[in-house]
KEKE-867607 format. One line per 2 residues: number of its first residue (from 1); their letters; for each residue x, y, z of N, C-alpha, C. Coordinates in Angstrom, 2 decimals, padded with zeros to 5 digits. Each point is the difference from the previous one (the first is absolute). Layout:
# residues N
NUM) a) X,Y,Z,X,Y,Z,X,Y,Z ~ ...
//
This chain:
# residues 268
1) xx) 000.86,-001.19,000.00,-000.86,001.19,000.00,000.88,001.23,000.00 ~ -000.10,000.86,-001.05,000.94,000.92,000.14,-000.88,001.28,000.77
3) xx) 000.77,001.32,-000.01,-000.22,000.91,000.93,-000.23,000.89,-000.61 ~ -001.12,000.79,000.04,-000.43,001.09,-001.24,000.88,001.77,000.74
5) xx) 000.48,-000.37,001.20,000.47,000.75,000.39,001.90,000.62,-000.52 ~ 000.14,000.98,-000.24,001.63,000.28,-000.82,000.77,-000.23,001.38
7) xx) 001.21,-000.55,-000.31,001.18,-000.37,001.16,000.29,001.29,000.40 ~ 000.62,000.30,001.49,000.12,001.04,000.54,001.68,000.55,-000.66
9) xx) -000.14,000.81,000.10,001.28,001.04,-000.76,001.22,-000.24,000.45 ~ 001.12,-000.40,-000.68,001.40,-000.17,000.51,000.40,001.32,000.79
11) xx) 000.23,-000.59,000.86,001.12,001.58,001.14,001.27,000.17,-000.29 ~ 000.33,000.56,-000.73,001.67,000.34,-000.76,000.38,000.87,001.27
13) xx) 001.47,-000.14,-000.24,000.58,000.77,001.25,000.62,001.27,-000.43 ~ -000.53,000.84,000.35,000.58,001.36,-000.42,001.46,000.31,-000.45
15) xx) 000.17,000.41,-001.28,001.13,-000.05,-000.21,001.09,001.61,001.01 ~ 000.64,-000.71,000.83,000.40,001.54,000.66,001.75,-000.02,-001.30
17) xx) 000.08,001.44,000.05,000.89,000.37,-001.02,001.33,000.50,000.87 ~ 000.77,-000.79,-000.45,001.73,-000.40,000.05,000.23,001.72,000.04
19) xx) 001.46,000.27,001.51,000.09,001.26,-000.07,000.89,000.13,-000.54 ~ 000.17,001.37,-000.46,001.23,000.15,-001.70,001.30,-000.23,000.84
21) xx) 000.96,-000.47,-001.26,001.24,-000.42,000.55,000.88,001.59,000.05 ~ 000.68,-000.20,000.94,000.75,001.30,000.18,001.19,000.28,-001.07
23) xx) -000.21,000.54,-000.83,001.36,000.60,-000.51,000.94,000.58,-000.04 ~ 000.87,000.12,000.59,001.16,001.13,000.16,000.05,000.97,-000.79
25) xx) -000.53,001.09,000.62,-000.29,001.57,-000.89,001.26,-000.10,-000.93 ~ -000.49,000.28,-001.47,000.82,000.66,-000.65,001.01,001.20,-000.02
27) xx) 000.42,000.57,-000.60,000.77,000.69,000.03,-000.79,001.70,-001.13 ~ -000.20,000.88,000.28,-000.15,000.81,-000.66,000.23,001.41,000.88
29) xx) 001.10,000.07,-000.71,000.42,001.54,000.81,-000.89,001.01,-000.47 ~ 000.42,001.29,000.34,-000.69,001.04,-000.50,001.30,000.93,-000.89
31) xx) 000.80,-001.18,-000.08,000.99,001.33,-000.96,000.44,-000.72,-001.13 ~ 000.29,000.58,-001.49,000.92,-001.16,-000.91,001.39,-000.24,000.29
33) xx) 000.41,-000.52,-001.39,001.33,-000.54,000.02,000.59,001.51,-000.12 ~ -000.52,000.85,-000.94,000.82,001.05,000.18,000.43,001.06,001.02
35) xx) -001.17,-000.05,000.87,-000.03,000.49,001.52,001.21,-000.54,000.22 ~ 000.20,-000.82,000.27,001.13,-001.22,000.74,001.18,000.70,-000.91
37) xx) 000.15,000.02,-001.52,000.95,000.07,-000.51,000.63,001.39,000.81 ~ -001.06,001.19,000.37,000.40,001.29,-000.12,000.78,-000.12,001.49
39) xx) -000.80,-000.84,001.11,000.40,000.26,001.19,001.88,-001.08,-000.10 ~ -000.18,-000.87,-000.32,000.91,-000.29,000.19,001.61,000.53,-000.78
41) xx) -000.33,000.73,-001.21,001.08,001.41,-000.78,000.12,000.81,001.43 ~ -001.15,000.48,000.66,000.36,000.97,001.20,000.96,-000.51,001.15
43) xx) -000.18,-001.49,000.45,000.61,-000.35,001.29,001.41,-000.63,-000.57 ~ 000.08,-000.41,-001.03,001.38,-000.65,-000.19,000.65,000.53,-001.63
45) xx) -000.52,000.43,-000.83,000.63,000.51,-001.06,000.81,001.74,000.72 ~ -000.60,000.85,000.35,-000.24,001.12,000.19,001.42,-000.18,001.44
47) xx) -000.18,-000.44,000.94,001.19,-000.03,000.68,001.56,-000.62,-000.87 ~ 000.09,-000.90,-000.59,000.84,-000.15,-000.62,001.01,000.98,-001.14
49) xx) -001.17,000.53,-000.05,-000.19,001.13,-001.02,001.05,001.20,000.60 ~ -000.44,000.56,000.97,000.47,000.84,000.75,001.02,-000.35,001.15
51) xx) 000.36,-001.24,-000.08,001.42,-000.20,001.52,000.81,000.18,-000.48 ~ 000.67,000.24,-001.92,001.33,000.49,000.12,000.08,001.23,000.14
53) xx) -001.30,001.02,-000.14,000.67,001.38,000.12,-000.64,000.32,001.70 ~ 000.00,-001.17,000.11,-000.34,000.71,002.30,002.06,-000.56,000.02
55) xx) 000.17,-000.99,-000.55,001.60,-000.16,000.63,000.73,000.91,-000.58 ~ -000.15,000.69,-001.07,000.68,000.90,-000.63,000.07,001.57,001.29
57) xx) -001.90,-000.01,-000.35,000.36,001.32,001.32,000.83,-000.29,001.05 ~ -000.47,-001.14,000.59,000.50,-000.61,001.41,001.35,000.37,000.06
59) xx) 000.61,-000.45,-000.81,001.50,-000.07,-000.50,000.65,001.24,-000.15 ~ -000.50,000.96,-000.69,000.36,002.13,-000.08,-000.39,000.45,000.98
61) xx) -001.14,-000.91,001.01,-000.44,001.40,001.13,000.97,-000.59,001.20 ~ 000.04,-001.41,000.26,000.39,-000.21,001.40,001.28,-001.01,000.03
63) xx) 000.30,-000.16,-001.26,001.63,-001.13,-000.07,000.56,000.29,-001.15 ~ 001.03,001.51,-000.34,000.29,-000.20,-001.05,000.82,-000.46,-000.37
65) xx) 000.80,-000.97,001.21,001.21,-000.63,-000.25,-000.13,-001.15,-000.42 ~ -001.35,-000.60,000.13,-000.28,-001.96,-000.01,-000.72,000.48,-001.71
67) xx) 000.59,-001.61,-000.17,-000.24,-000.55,-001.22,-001.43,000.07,-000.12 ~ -000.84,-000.29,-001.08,-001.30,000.28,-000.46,-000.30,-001.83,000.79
69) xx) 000.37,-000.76,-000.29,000.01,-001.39,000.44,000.01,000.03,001.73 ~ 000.97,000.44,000.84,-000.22,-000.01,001.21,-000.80,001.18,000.51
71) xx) -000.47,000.90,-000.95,-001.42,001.00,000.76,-001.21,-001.09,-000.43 ~ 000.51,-001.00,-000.95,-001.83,-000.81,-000.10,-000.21,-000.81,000.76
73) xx) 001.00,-000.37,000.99,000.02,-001.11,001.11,-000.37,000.72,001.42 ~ -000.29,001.43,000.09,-000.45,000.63,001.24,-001.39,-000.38,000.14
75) xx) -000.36,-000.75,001.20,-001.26,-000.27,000.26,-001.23,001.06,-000.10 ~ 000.41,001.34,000.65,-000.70,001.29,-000.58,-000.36,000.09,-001.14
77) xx) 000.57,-000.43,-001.09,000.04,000.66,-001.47,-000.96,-001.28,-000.50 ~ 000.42,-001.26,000.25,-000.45,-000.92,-000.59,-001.57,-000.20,000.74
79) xx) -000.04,-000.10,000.89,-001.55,-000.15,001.17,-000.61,001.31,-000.14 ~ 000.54,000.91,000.20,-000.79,001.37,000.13,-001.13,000.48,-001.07
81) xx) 000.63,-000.03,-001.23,-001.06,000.20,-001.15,-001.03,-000.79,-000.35 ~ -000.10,-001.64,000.57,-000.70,-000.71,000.11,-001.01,000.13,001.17
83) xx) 000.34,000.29,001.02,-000.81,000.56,000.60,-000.97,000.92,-000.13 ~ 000.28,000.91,-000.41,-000.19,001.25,-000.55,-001.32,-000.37,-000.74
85) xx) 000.73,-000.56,-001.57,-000.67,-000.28,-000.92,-001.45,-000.71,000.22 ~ 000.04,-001.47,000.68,-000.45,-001.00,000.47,-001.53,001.02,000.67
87) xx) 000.44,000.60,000.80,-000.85,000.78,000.37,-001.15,000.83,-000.25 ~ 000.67,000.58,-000.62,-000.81,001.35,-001.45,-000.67,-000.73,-000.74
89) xx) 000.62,-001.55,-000.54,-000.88,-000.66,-000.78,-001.13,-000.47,001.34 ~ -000.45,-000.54,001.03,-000.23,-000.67,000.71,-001.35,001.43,000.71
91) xx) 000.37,000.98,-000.14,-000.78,001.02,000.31,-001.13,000.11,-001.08 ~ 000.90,000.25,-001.24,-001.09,000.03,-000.97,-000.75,-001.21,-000.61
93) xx) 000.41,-001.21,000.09,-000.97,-000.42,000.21,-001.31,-000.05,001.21 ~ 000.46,-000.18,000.81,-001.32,000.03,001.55,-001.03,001.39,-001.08
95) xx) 000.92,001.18,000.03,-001.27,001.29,-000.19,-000.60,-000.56,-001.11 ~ 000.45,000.06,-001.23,-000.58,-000.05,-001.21,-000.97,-001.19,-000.13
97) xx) 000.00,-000.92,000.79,-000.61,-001.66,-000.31,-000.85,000.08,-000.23 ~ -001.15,000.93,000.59,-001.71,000.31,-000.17,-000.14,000.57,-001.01
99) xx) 001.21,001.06,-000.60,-000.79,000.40,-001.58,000.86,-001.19,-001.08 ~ 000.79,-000.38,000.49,000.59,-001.09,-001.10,-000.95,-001.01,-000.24
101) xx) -000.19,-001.06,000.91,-000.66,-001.21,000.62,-000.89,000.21,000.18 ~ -000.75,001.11,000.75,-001.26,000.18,000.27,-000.33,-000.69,001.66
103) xx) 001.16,-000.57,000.45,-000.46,-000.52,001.15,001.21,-000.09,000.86 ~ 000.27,-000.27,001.14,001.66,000.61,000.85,001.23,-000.92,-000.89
105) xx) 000.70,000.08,000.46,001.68,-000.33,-000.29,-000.58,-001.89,000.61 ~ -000.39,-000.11,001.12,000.23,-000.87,001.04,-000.61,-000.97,-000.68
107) xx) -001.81,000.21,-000.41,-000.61,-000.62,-000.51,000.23,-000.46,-001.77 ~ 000.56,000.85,-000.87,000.43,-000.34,-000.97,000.74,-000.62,-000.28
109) xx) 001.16,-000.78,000.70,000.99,-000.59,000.12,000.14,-001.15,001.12 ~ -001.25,-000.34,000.13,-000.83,-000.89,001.44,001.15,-000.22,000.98
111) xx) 000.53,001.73,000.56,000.76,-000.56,001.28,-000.44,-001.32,000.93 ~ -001.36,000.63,000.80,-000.44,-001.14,000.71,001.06,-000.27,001.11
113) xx) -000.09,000.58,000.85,000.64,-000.54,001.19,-000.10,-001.22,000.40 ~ 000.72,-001.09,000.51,-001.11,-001.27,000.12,-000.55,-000.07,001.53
115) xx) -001.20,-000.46,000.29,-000.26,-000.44,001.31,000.28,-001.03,000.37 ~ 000.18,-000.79,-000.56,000.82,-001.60,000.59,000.74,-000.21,-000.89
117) xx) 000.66,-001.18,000.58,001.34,-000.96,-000.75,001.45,000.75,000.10 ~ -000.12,001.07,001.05,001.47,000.50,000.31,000.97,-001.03,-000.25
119) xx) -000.03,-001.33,001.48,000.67,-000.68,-000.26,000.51,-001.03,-000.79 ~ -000.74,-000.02,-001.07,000.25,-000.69,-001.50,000.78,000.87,-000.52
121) xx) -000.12,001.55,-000.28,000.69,000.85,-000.79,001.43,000.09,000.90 ~ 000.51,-000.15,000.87,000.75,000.10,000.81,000.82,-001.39,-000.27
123) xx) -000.54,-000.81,000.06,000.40,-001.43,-000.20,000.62,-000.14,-001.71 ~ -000.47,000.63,-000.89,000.28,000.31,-001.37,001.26,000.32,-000.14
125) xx) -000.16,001.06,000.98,001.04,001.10,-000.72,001.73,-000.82,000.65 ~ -000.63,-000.44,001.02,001.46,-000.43,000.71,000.10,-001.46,-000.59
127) xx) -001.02,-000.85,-000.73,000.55,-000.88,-000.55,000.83,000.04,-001.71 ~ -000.57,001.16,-000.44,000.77,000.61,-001.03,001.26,000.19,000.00
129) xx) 000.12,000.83,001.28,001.73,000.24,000.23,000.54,-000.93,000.17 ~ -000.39,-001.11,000.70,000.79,-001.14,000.31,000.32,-000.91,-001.09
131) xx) -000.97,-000.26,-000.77,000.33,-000.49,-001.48,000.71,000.02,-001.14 ~ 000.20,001.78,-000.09,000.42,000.41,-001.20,001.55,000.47,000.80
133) xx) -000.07,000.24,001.85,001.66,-000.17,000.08,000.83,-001.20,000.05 ~ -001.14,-001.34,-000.13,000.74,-001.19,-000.35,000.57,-000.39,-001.48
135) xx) -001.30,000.64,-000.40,000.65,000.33,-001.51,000.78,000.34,-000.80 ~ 000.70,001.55,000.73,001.49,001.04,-000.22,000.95,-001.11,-000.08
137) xx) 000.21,-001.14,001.00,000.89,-001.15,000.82,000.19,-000.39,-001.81 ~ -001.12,-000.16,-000.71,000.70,-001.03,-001.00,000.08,001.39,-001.32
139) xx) -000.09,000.81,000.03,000.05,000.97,-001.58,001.18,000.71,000.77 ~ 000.95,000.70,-001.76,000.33,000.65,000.32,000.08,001.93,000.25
141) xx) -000.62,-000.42,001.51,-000.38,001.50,000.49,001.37,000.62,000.35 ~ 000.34,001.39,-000.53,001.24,000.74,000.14,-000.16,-000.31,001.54
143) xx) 000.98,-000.10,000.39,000.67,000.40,001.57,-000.62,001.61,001.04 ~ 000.51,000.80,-001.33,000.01,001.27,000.63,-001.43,000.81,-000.58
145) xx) -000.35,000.13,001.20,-001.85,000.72,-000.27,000.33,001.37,-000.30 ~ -000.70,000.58,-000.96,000.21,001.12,-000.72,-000.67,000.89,001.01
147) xx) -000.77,-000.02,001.17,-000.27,001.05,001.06,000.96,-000.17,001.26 ~ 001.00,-000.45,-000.27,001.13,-000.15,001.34,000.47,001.85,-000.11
149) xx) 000.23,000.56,-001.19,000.26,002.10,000.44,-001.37,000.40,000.71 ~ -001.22,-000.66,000.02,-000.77,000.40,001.04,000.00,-000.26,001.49
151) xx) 001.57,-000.72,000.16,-000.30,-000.33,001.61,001.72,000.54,000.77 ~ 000.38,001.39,-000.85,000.86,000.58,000.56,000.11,000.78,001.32
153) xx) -001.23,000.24,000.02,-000.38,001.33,001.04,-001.33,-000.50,000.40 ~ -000.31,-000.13,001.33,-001.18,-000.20,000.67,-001.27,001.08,000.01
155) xx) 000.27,000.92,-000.99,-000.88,000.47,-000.30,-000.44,-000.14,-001.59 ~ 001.15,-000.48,-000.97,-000.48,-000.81,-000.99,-000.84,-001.31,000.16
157) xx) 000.50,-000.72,000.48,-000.56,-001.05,000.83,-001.65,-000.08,000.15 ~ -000.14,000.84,000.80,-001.19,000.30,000.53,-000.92,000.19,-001.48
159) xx) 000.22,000.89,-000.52,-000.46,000.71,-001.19,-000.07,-001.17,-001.33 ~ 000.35,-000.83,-000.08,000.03,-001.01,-000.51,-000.83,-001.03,000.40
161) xx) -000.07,-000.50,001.06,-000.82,-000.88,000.95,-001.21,000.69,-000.15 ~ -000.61,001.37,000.46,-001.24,000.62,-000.67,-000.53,-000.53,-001.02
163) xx) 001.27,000.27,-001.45,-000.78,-000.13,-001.45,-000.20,-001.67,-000.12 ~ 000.59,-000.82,000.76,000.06,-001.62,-000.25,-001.37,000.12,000.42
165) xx) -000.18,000.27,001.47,-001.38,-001.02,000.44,-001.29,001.05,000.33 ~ 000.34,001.09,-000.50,-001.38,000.37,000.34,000.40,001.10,-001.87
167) xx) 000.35,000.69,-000.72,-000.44,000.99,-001.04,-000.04,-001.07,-001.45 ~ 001.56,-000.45,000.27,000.10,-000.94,-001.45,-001.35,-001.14,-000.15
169) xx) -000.36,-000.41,000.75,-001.40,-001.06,000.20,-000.98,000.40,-000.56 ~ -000.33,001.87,000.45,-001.17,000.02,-000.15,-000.02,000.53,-001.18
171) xx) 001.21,001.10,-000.41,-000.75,000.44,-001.46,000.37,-001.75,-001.11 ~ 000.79,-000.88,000.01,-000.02,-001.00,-000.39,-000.74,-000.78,-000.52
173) xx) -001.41,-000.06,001.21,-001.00,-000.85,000.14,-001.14,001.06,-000.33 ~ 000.29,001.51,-000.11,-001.05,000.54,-000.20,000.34,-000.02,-001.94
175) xx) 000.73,-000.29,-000.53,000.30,000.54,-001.33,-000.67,-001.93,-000.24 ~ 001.26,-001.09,000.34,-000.35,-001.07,-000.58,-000.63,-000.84,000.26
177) xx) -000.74,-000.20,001.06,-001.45,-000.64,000.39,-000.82,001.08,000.14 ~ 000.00,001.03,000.13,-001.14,001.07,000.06,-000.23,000.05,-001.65
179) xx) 000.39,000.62,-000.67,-000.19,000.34,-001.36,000.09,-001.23,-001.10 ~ 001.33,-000.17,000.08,000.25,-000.75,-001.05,-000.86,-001.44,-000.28
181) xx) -000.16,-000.68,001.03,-000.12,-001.64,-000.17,-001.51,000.11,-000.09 ~ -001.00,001.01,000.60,-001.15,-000.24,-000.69,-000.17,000.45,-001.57
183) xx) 000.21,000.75,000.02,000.10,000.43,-001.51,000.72,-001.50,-000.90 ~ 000.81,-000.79,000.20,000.66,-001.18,-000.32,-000.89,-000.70,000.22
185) xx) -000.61,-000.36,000.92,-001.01,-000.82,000.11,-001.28,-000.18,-000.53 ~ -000.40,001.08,000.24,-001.57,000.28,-001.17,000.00,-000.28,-001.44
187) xx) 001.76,000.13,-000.57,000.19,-000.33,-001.77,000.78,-001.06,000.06 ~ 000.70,-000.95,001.07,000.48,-001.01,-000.01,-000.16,-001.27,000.25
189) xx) -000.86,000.00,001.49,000.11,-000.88,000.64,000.47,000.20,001.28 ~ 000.05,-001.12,001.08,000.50,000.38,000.78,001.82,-000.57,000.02
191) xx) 000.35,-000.83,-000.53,001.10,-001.06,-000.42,000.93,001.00,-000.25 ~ -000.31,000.69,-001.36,000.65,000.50,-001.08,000.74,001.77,000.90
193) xx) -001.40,-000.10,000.54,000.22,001.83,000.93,001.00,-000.28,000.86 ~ -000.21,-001.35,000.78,000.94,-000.07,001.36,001.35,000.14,-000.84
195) xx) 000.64,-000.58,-000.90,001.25,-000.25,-000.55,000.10,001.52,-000.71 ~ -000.93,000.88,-000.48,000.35,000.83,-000.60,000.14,001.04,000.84
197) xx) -000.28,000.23,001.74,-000.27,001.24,000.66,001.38,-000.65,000.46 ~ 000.53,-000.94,000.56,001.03,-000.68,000.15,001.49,000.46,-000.40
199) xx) -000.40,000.10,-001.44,001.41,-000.18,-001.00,000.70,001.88,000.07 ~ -000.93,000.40,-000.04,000.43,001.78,-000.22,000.40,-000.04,001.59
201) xx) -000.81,-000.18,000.88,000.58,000.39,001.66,001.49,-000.68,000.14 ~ 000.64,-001.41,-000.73,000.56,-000.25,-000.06,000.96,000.88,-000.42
203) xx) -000.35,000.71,-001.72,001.00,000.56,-000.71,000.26,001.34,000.47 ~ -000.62,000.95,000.84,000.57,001.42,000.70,000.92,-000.07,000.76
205) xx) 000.30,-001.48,000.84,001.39,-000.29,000.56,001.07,-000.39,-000.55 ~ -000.30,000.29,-001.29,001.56,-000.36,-000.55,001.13,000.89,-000.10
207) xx) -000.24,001.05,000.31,000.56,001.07,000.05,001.09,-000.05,001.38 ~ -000.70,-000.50,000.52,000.60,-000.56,001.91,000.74,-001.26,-000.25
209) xx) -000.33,-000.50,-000.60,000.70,-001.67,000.50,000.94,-000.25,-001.31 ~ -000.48,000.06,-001.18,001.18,-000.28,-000.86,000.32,-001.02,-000.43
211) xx) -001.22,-000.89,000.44,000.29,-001.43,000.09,-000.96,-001.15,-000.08 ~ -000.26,-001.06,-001.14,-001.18,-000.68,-000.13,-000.52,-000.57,001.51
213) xx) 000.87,-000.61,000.52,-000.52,-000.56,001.13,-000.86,000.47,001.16 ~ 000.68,001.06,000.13,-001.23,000.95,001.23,-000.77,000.95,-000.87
215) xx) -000.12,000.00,-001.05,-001.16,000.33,-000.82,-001.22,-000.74,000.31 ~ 000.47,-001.39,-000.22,-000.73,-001.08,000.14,-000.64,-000.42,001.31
217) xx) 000.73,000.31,000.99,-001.04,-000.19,000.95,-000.65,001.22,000.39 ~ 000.39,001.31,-000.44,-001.44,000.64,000.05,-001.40,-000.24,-000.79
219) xx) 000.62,-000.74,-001.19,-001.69,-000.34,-001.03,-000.40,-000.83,001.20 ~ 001.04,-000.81,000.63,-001.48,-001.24,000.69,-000.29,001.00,000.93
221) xx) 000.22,000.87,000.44,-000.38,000.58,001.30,-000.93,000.39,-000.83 ~ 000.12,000.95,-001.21,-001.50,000.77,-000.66,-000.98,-001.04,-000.07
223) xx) 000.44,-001.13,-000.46,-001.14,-001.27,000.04,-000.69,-000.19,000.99 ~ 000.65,000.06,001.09,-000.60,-000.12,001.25,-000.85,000.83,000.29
225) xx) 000.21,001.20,000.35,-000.54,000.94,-000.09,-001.14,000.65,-000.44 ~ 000.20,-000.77,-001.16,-001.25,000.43,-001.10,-001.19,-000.96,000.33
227) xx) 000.16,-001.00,-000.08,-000.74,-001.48,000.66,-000.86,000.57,001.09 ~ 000.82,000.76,001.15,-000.41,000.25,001.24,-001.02,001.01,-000.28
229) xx) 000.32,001.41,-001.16,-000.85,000.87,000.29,-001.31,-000.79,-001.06 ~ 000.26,-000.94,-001.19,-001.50,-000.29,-000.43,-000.92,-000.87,001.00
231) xx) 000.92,-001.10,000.76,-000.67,-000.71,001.11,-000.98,000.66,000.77 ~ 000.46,001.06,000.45,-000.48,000.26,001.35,-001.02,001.83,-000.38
233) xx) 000.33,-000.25,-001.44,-000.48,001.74,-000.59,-000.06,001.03,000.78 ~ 001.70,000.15,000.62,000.30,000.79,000.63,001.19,000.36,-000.03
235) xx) 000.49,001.57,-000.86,001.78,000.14,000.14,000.44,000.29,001.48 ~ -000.89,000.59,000.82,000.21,000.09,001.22,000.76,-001.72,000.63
237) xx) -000.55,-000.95,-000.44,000.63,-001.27,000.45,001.37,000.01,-000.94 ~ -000.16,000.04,-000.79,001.62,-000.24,-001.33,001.02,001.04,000.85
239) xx) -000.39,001.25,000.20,000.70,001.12,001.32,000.31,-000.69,000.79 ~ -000.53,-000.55,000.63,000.33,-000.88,001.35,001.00,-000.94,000.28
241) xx) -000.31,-001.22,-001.36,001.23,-000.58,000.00,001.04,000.60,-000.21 ~ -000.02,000.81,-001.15,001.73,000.98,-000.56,000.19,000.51,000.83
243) xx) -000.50,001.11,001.16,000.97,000.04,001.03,000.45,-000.98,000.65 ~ -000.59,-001.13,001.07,000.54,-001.42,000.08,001.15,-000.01,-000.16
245) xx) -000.22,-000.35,-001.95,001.22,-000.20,-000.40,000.92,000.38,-000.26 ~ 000.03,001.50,000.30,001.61,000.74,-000.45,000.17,000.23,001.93
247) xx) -001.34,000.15,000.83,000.39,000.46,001.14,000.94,-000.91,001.27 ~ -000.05,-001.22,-000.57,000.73,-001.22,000.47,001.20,000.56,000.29
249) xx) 000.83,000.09,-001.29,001.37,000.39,-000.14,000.59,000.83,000.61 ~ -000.84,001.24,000.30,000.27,001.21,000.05,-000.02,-000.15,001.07
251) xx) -000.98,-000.48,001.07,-000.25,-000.31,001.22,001.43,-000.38,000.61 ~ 000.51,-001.27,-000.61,001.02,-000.54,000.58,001.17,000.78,-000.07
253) xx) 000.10,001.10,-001.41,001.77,000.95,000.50,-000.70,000.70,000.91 ~ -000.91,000.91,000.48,000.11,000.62,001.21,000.47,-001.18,001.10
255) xx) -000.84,-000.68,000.05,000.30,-000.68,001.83,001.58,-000.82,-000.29 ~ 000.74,-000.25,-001.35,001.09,-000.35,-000.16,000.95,001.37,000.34
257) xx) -000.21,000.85,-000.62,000.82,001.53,000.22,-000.24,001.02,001.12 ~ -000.79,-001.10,001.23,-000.72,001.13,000.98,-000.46,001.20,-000.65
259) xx) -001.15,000.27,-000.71,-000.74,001.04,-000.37,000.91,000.71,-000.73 ~ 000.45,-000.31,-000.82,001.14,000.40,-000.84,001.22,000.80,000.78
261) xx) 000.08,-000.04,000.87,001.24,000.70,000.84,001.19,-000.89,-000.38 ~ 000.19,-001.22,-000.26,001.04,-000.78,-000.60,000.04,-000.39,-001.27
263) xx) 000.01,000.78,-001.25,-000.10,-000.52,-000.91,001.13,-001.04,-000.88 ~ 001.00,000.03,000.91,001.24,-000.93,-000.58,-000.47,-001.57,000.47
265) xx) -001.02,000.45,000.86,-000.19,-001.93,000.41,-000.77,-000.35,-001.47 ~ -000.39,000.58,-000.79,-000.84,-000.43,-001.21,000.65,-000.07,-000.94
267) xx) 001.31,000.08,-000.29,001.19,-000.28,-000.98,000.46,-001.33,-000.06 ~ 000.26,-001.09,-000.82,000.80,-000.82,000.44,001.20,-000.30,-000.32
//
C-alpha cells in the first residue's frame, strides 16, 4: 500500500563559508621607481660628488702642509659632511612626505615599530654576526679594516660608533628597505627584490673595503635584512637588527679600550 502522502524534506546542513585565507599584504608604496631613483642621487651620488672639494677646502683652510690623501683620512672631513648631508636629506624628507606621498615619511615606508618579537630580532641580528664572522675565518678578508684612522682619538672613536649603530642604520634602512625593495617588489617579486635591494647596499661599500670578500658579506647581511624588513613589514625591525649588527663590535672596542681612553689596546 503506498502513501499518497510526499516524503518529508531532506535537512541539508547549512553550508557555513570557509574564512578567507590570509595573505601577506602586498607591497604597494606610494612612490615610483623614479622617486627612489631621485632620493637615492641625493643620499649617495651627491655626497660623493662633493667630498673631494670638502678635502680640498679642508686641506687650504686648516692643513696646508698635509697631503690631499692624509687630509681625506681626518675623521672630521670624512664623517662630518656625512653627517651633515645625511641629515638635510633626512629633514626633507619627514617635511615634504605629505605633499610628496600624501601621507607621513613613517607610514609610507611602513616604519612600524614592532610590538613583539624583540627577542627574535635580537636573536637575528647576533646570529648574523656570529655566522658571517665564522665566515671572514675562511675568505680572504684584508687584515686591516679600512675604519682603524677612525679609532685614533677617542673622540673619533666615539663619532664613528654613533654613525655604525645608530645614523648609518637608519638612513640605510630608510633608503634600502624603506624605498627601494618595495618598489622592487611590487615589479619583481619578492625573490628577485631581496637579491636586488641586496646587491647595490652591497655595492656603496666598495669604496671602503676594496675587496670582493667583505663586499660579500655585506650582500648577505642586505639579504638578511631585507628578508627581515618584508617578513615582519617593518624597516623599523630591519633597523633593529643593523644596529645589532654593527653595534656588537663597536660595543666590544669600548669595554676592550675602556671607553676609548686606551686606544692602543685595539691595535694588534
Amino acid at each position: 500500500m503506498t502513501s499518497d502522502f510526499p516524503p518529508p524534506p531532506s535537512v541539508e546542513t547549512p553550508m557555513v563559508p570557509s574564512p578567507p585565507v590570509q595573505k601577506e599584504p602586498g607591497e604597494n608604496p606610494p612612490f615610483s621607481g623614479w622617486d627612489v631613483t631621485k632620493i637615492g642621487l641625493l643620499l649617495f651620488l651627491v655626497p660623493a660628488f662633493i667630498e673631494p672639494f670638502v678635502i680640498v677646502f679642508a686641506q687650504k683652510a686648516f692643513y696646508p702642509q698635509s697631503g690631499f690623501q692624509e687630509v681625506a683620512r681626518k675623521t672630521w672631513v670624512v664623517l662630518g659632511p656625512q653627517f651633515v648631508w645625511f641629515a638635510i636629506v633626512a629633514v626633507f624628507l619627514i617635511v615634504s612626505a605629505n605633499d610628496w606621498f600624501h601621507e607621513t615619511l613613517w607610514r609610507a615606508i611602513r616604519w612600524n615599530w614592532p610590538q613583539r618579537g624583540w627577542f627574535s630580532l635580537i636573536a637575528i641580528g647576533v646570529a648574523t654576526l656570529v655566522v658571517l664572522q665564522l665566515l671572514q675565518h675562511v675568505l680572504p678578508v684584508p687584515k686591516k679594516s679600512p675604519f682603524d684612522d677612525f679609532f685614533r682619538r677617542p673622540s673619533d672613536a666615539y663619532a664613528f660608533a654613533i654613525l655604525a649603530i645608530g645614523f648609518g642604520p637608519f638612513m640605510e634602512e630608510l633608503f634600502f628597505r624603506g624605498f627601494l625593495y618595495p618598489v622592487l617588489a611590487r615589479r619583481l617579486g619578492f625573490y628577485m627584490a631581496v637579491l636586488l635591494t641586496a646587491l647595490p647596499f652591497a655595492c656603496i661599500h666598495i669604496i671602503e673595503y676594496k675587496a670582493w670578500a667583505p663586499i660579500l658579506i655585506v650582500f648577505l647581511v642586505g639579504v638578511v635584512l631585507t628578508v627581515v624588513r618584508a617578513k615582519r613589514q617593518s624597516v623599523a625591525s630591519s633597523f633593529i637588527v643593523h644596529s645589532i649588527y654593527n653595534g656588537i663590535p663597536v660595543l666590544a672596542t669600548i669595554i676592550v679600550s675602556g671607553g676609548y681612553r686606551h686606544l692602543e689596546k685595539l691595535t694588534p
